[in-house]
C-alpha positions in Angstrom: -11.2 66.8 97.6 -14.9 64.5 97.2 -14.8 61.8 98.6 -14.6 59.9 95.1 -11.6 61.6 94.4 -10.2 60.6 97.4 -11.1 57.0 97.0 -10.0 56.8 93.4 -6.6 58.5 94.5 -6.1 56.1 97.3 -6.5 53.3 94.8 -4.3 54.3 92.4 -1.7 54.7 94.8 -1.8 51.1 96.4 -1.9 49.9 92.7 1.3 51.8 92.1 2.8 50.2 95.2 1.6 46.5 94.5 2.5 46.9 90.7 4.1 49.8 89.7 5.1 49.0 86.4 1.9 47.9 85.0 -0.2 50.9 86.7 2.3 53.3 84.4 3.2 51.2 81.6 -0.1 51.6 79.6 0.6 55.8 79.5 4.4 55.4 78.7 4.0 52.7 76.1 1.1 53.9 74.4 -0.4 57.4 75.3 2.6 59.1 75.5 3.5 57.9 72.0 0.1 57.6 70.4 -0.6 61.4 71.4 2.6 62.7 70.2 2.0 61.3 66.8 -1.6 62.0 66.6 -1.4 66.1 67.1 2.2 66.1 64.7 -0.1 64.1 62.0 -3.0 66.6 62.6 -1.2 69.7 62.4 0.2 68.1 59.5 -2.9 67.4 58.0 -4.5 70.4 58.5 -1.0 72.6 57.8 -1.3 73.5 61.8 -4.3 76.2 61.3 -6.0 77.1 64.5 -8.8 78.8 62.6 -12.5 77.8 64.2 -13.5 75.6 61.1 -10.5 73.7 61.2 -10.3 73.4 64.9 -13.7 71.5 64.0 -12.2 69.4 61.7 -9.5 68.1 64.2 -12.2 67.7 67.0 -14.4 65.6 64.9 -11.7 63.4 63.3 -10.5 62.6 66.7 -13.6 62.1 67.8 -14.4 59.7 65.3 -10.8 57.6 65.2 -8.6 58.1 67.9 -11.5 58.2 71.1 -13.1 54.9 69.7 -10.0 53.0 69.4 -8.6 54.5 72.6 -11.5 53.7 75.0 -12.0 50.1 73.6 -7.7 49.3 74.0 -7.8 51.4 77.5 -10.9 49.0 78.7 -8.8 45.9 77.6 -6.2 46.7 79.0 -7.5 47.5 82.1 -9.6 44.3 82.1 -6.8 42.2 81.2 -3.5 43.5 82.6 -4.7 45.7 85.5 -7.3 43.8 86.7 -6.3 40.7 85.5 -9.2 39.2 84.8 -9.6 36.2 82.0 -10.5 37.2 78.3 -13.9 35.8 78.1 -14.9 38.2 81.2 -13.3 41.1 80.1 -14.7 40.2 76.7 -18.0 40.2 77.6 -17.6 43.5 79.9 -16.1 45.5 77.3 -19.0 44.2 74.7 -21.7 45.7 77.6 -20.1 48.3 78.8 -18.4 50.1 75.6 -21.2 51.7 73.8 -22.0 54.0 77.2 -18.3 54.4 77.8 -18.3 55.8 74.1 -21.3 58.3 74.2 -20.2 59.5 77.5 -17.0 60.0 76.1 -18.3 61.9 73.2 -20.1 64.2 75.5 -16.4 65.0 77.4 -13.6 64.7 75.2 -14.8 67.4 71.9 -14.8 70.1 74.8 -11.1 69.1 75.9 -9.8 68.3 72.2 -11.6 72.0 71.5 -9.4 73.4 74.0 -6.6 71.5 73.4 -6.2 72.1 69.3 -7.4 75.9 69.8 -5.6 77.2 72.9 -2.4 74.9 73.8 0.5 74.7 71.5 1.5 71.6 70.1 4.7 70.5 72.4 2.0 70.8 75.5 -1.3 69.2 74.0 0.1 65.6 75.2 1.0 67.0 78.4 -2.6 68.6 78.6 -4.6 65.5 77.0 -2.8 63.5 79.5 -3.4 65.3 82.3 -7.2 64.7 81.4 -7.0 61.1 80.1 -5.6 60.5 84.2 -9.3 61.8 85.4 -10.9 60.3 82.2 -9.1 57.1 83.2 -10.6 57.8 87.2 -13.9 57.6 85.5 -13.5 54.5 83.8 -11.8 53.1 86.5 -14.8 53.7 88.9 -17.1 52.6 86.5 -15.6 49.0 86.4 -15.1 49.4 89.5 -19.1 49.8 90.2 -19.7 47.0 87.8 -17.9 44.8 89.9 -19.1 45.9 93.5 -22.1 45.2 92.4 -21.9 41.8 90.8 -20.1 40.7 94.6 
């Protein structure tokens, strides 16, 4: 394992010891939820075709709803509740760091929602997309993270 990974993992796991109900809360309470009803309303939507064009289709409507709206709440969240840190602050963070976390999300997440509406059936795409959001979330993570090593 890199040493990133490492670090990141060792992290995570003193924040599940010091608070473990806010370290899992954010995935029970809202991804968990939010995922299950985004890929029912898609394959509603699109009548659950798995045909290349479609697949298309569902990539770039998640792309351009669900991954905006995700990143912005995830990097309030974390500012806020996780890292506890006052409004204005995380205000100000998420207003500088957002557009990058955005476009470098665009260049990850149409490859895994690619995968995920061609190749995984629906009862296991939230199971998959969470499974990626936890080393999306490790990126974010370190990228605040960065921010704030430097600024000390």
């Amino acid at each position: 394992m890199s040493d990133v990974a490492k670090e990141a993992w060792r992290k995570y796991l003193i924040q599940l010891q010091v608070h473990p109900l806010r370290t899992k809360f954010y995935g029970f309470a809202y991804g968990g939820p939010f995922g299950h009803f985004l890929h029912k309303l898609m394959d509603i939507i699109f009548k659950g075709k798995k045909d290349k064009k479609t697949v298309a289709k569902k990539v770039l409507l998640e792309q351009l709803t669900s991954s905006p709206w995700n990143n912005f709440l995830f990097m309030m969240y974390y500012g806020l509740v996780v890292e506890g840190r006052s409004w204005s602050l995380v205000k100000n963070k998420v207003r500088k760091d957002y557009p990058s976390v955005q476009l470098t999300a665009w260049r990850f997440w149409p490859i895994v929602g690619w995968v995920n509406y061609q190749y995984i059936p629906l009862q296991f795409r939230v199971v998959f997309h969470s499974f990626v959001a936890s080393c999306w979330a490790i990126f974010l993570n370190l990228k605040a993270r960065s921010v704030a090593i430097k600024k000390d």
